[in-house]
C-alpha positions as CSV (number, residue, x, y, z in Angstrom):
1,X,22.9,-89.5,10.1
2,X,24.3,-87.2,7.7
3,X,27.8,-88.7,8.2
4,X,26.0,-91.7,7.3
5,X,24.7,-90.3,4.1
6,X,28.0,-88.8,2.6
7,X,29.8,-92.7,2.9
8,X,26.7,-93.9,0.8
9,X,27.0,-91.5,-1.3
10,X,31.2,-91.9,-1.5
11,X,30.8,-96.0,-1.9
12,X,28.1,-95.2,-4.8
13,X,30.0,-93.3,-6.7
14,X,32.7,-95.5,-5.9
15,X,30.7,-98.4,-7.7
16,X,29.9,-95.8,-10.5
17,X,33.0,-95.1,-11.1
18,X,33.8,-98.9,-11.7
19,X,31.4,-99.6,-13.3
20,X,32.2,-97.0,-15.8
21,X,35.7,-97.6,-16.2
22,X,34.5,-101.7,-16.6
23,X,32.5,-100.7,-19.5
24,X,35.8,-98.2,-20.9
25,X,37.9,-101.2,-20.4
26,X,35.1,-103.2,-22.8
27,X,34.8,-100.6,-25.0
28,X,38.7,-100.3,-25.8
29,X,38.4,-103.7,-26.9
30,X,35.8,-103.5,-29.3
31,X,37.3,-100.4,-30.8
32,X,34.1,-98.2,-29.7
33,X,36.2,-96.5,-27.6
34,X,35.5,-92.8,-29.1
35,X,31.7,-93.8,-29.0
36,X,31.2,-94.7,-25.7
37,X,33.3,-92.0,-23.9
38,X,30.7,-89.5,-26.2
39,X,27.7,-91.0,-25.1
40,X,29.4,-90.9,-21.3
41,X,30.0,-87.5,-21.6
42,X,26.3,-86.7,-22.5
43,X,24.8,-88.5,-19.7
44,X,26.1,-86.8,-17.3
45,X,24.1,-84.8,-15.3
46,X,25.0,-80.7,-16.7
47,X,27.0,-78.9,-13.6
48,X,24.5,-76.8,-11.7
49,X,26.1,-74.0,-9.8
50,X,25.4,-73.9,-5.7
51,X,26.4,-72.5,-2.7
52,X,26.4,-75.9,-1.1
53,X,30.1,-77.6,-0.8
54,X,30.0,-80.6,-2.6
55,X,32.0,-83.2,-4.1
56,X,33.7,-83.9,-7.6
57,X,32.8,-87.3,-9.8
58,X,35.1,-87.1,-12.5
59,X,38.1,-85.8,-10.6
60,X,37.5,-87.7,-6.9
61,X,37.4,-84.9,-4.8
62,X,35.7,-84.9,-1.9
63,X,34.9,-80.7,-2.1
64,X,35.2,-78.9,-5.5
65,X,34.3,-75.4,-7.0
66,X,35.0,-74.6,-10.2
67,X,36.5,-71.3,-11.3
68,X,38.5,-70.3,-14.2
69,X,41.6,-67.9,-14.5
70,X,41.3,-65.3,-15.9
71,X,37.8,-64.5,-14.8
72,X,35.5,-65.8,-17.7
73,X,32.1,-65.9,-16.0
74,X,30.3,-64.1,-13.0
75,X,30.6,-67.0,-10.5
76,X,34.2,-67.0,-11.1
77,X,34.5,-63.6,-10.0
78,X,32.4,-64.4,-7.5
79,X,34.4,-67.0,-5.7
80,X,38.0,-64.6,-6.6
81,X,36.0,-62.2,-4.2
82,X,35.8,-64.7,-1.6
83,X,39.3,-66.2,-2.0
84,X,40.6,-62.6,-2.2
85,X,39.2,-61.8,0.8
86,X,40.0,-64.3,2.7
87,X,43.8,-64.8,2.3
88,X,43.2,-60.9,3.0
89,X,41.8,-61.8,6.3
90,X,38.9,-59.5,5.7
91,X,36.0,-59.3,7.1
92,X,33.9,-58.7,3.6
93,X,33.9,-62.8,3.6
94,X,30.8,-63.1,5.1
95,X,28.9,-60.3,3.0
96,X,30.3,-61.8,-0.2
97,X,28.6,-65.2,0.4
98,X,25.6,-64.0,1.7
99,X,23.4,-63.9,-1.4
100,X,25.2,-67.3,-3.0
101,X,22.3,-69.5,-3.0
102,X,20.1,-66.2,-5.1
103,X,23.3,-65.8,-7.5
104,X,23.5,-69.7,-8.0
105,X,19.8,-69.9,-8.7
106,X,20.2,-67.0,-11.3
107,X,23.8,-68.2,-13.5
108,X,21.7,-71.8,-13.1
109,X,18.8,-70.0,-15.0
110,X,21.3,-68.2,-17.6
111,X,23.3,-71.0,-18.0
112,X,20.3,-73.3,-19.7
113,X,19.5,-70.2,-21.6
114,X,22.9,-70.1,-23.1
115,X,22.8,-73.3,-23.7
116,X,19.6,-73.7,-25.7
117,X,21.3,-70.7,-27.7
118,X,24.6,-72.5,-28.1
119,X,22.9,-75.9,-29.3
120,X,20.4,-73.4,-31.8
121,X,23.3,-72.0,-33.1
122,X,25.3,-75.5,-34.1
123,X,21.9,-77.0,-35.6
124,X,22.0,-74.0,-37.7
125,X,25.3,-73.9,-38.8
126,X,25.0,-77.6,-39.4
127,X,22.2,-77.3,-41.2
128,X,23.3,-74.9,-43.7
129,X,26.7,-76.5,-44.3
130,X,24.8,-79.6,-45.2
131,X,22.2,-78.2,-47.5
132,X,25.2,-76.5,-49.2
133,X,27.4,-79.6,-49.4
134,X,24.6,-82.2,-49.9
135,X,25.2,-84.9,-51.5
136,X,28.8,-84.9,-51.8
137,X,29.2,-85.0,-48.1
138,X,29.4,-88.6,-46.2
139,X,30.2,-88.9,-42.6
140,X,30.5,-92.0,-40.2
141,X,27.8,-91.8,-37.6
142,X,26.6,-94.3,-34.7
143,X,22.6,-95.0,-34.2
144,X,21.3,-93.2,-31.4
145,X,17.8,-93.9,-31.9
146,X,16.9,-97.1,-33.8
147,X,13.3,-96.2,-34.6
148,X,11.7,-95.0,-37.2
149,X,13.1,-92.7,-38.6
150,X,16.2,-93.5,-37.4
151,X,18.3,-90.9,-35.1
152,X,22.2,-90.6,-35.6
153,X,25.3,-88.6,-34.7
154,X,27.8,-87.7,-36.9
155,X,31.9,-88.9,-35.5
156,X,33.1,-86.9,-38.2
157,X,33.2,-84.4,-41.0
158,X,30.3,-82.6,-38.7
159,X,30.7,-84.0,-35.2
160,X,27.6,-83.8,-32.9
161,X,25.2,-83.3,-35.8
162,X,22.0,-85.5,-35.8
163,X,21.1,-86.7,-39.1
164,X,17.2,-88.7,-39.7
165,X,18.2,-91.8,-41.7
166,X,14.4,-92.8,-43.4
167,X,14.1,-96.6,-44.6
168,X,16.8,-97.6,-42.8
169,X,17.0,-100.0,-39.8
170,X,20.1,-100.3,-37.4
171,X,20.3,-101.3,-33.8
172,X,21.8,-98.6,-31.3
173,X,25.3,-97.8,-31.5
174,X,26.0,-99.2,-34.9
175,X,28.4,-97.4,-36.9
176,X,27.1,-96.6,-40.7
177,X,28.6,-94.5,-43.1
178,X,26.2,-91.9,-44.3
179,X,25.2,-89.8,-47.5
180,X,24.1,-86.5,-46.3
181,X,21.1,-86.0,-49.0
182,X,19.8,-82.8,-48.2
183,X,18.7,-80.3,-45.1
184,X,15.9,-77.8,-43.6
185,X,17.1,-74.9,-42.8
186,X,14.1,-73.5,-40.8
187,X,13.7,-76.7,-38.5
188,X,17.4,-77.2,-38.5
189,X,17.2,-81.0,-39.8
190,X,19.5,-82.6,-41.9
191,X,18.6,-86.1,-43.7
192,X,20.8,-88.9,-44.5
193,X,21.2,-92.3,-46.0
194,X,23.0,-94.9,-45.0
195,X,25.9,-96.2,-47.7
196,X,27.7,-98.6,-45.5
197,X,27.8,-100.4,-42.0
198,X,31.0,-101.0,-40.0
């Protein structure tokens, strides 16, 4: 039965994976290329960290776990204990993955806590460069939300940044050129208006 479940899963993301590159392929033709990798990006599911061996979607391998040299976060050292000690042949293997599923649990917990930080941070900084630079500034953007008021992300000048477009009406994904006309600092919103439409 569980044999059983992991080709399912393998011939799934099999079909995801084609199904994504299909709509790459499409993309590239249209010249949305830089868009729709983006918005790829962002839905996928963020990495959790486990102590379950599983597999890799974006780089096919069957069993993957991440780790960076030199050591840059706690589950990296954690797994260059384990790897140490096993092409030591010692027997400290077991001890050292004893408490994985508790330390997963934990960096899972930090991680989304850094992350609300880290996002914070960037509508902050984006925020103030705006209301500095408003209206001088103009970025391209594509529509991520096509109601009212509309939703977009900047492609350049301030990549990432969402910008509320008021009295303006585009379908998702268009491109527009925006006018950055002015930000809140305190609720970290910046405001545009929309100058032109690729």
């Amino acid at each position: 039965d569980s044999h059983l479940c992991k080709k399912d899963k393998k011939q799934s993301l099999h079909s995801l994976h084609a199904q994504i590159t299909q709509i790459q392929n499409q993309a590239k033709m249209l010249g949305l290329e830089q868009i729709i990798d983006w918005i790829i990006i962002k839905a996928q599911c963020k990495a959790i960290y486990s102590h379950i061996a599983d597999s890799h979607f974006g780089l096919g391998f069957a069993c993957y776990t991440h780790f960076t040299s030199p050591i840059r976060r706690y589950s990296d050292l954690c797994v260059h204990r384990i790897l140490k000690a096993h092409l030591h042949k010692s027997n400290e293997v077991g001890f050292l993955s004893q408490n994985l599923e508790a330390i997963a649990r934990e960096l899972n917990i930090k991680e989304r806590e850094y992350m609300r930080l880290w996002f914070d941070f960037l509508d902050l900084k984006f925020a103030r460069f705006c209301a500095k630079n408003a209206p001088k500034l103009t970025c391209r953007a594509v529509v991520i939300d096509d109601s009212s008021p509309m939703v977009c992300v900047a492609l350049d000048c301030i990549p990432e940044a969402r910008i509320i477009v008021e009295s303006a009406s585009f379908g998702k994904l268009s491109i527009v050129h925006l006018r950055i006309i002015g930000a809140n600092i305190l609720t970290r919103e910046i405001f545009g208006e929309v100058i032109a439409c690729e």
